[in-house]
C-alpha positions in Angstrom: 71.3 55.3 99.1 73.9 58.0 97.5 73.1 59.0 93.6 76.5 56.4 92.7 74.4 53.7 94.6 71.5 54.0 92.9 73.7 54.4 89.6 75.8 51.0 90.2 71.9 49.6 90.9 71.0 50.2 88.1 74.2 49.2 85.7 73.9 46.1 87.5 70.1 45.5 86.6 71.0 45.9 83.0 74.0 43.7 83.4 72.1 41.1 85.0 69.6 41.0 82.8 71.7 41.6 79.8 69.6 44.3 78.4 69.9 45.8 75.7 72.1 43.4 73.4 70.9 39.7 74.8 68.0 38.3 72.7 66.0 37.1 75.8 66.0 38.2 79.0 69.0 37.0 81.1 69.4 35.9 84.3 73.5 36.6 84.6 74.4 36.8 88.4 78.4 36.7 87.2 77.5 39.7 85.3 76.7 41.6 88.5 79.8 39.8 90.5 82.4 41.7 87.9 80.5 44.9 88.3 80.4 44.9 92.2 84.2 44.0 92.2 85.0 46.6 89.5 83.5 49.1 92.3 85.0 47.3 95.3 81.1 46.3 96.7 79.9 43.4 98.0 78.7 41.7 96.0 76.0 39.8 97.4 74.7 42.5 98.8 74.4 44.2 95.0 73.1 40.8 93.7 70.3 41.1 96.6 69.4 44.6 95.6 68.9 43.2 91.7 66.5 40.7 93.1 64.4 43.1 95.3 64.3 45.5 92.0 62.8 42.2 90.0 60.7 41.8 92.9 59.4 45.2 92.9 58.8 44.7 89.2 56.7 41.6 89.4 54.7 42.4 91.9 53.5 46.1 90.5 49.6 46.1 89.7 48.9 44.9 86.2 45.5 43.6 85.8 44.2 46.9 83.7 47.4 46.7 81.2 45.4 44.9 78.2 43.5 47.6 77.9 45.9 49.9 76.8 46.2 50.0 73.5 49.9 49.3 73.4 48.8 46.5 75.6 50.6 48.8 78.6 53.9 48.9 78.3 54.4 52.5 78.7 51.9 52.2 81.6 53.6 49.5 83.1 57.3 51.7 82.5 55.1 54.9 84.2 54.2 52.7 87.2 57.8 50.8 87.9 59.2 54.1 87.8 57.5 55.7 90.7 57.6 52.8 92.5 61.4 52.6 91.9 62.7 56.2 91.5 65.9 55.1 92.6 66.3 53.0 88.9 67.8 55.0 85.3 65.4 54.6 82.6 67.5 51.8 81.3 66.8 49.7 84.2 63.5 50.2 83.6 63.2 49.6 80.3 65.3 45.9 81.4 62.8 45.3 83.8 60.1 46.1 81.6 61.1 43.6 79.1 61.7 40.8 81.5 58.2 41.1 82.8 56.9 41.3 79.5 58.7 38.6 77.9 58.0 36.2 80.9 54.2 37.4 80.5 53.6 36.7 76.6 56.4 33.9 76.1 56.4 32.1 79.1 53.1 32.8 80.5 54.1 33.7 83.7 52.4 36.1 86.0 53.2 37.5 89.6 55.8 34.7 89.8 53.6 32.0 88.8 55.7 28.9 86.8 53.3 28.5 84.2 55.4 25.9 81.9 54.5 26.3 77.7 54.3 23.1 75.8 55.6 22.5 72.4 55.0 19.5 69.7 56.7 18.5 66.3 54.2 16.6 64.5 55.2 13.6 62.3 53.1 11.2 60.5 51.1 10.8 57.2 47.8 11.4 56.5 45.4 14.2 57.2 45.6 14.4 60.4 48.7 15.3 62.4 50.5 13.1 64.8 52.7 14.2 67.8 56.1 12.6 68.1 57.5 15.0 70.3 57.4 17.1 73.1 59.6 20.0 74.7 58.9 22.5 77.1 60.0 26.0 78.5 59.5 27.0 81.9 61.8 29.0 84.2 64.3 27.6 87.4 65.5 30.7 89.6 64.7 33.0 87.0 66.3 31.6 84.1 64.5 29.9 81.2 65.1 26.4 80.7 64.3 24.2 77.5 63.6 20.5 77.7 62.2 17.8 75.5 60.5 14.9 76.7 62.8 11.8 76.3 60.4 9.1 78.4 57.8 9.1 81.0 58.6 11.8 84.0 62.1 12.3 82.1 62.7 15.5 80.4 66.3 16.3 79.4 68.1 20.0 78.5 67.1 20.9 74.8 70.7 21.1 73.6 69.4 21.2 70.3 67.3 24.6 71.1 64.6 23.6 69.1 62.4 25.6 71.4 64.8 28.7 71.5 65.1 28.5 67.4 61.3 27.9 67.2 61.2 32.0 68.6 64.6 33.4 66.6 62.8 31.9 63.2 59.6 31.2 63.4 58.7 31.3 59.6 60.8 27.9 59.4 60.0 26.1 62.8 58.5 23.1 63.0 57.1 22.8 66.7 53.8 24.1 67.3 52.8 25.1 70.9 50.0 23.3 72.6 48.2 23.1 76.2 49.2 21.8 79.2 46.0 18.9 78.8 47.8 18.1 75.4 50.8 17.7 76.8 49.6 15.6 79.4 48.0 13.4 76.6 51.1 13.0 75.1 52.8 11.5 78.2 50.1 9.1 77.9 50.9 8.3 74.8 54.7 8.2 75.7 53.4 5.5 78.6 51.4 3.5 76.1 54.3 3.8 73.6 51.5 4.7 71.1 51.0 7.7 68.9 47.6 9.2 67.8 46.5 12.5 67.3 45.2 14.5 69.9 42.1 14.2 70.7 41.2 17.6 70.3 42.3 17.1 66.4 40.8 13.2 65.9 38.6 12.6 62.7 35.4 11.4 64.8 34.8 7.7 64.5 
């Protein structure tokens, strides 16, 4: 690839992932359509070459990052750049903070969907009660926020409770819980009764 290739690569990385102004990590494949036309490319062909950069950026060696003490991202930067010469520094800094927001956020490693589980407790008493529950995982790429509405049935969380729980978390009111919990809660949701968890139960 010529030095313009490798430079219209890496605008569209950034584009895509709307680094350095989007708050979260983007997944914005229109982004990279107005770029390729605006360089007369194909622009499947540049969308492709966004996807194999991601690739080569979540599937770099990590398992030694936590013990840096800047818990590896400049290692992690170091590494994705020999790996991908052909990407600016900006691109690499993108792709840095996609992997690491998808790591600490979302929980997801090496392409694993590892969904995070959220509650807002109601109730009275000492001891909290769930009455809700929403989720973040990721479809394609792109996050996606849902609450639980019934059984098996989780809608879009229009509302972004999840997404406003991150921008200010000093005044959220959802509190993240495990998967288990989560499942407990669906029971609950099926017995269309609501206790505390069990982890959280005054013992009987």
């Amino acid at each position: 690839m010529s030095t313009n290739d490798d430079s219209l690569l890496s605008a569209a990385v950034t584009a895509f992932l709307g680094w350095p102004t989007a708050k979260m990590p983007l997944a914005d494949e229109n982004a990279v359509a107005d770029l390729a036309r605006t360089n007369s490319v194909d622009a499947d062909a540049l969308l492709a070459r966004v996807y194999d950069a991601i690739a080569a950026s979540d599937n770099l060696a990590i398992s030694d990052l936590s013990t840096y003490s800047d818990g590896g991202a400049s290692t992690y930067k170091s590494r994705l750049g020999a790996a991908r010469p052909d990407l600016s520094s900006a691109a690499i800094d993108a792709l840095a903070s996609r992997w690491f927001f998808r790591l600490r956020w979302l929980g997801i490693e090496s392409g694993v969907d590892a969904p995070r589980y959220f509650v807002r407790y109601g109730g009275e008493g000492a001891t909290p009660i769930p009455v809700a529950l929403y989720r973040r995982r990721t479809a394609d790429g792109a996050v996606v926020d849902e609450v639980l509405k019934d059984v098996g049935e989780w809608r879009p969380d229009t509302r972004r409770q999840i997404h406003n729980s991150f921008a200010f978390s000093l005044e959220s009111d959802l509190e993240e819980v495990t998967a288990a919990e989560a499942a407990e809660f669906e029971e609950m949701v099926r017995a269309r009764e609501y206790v505390p968890f069990r982890s959280t139960a005054s013992p009987r």
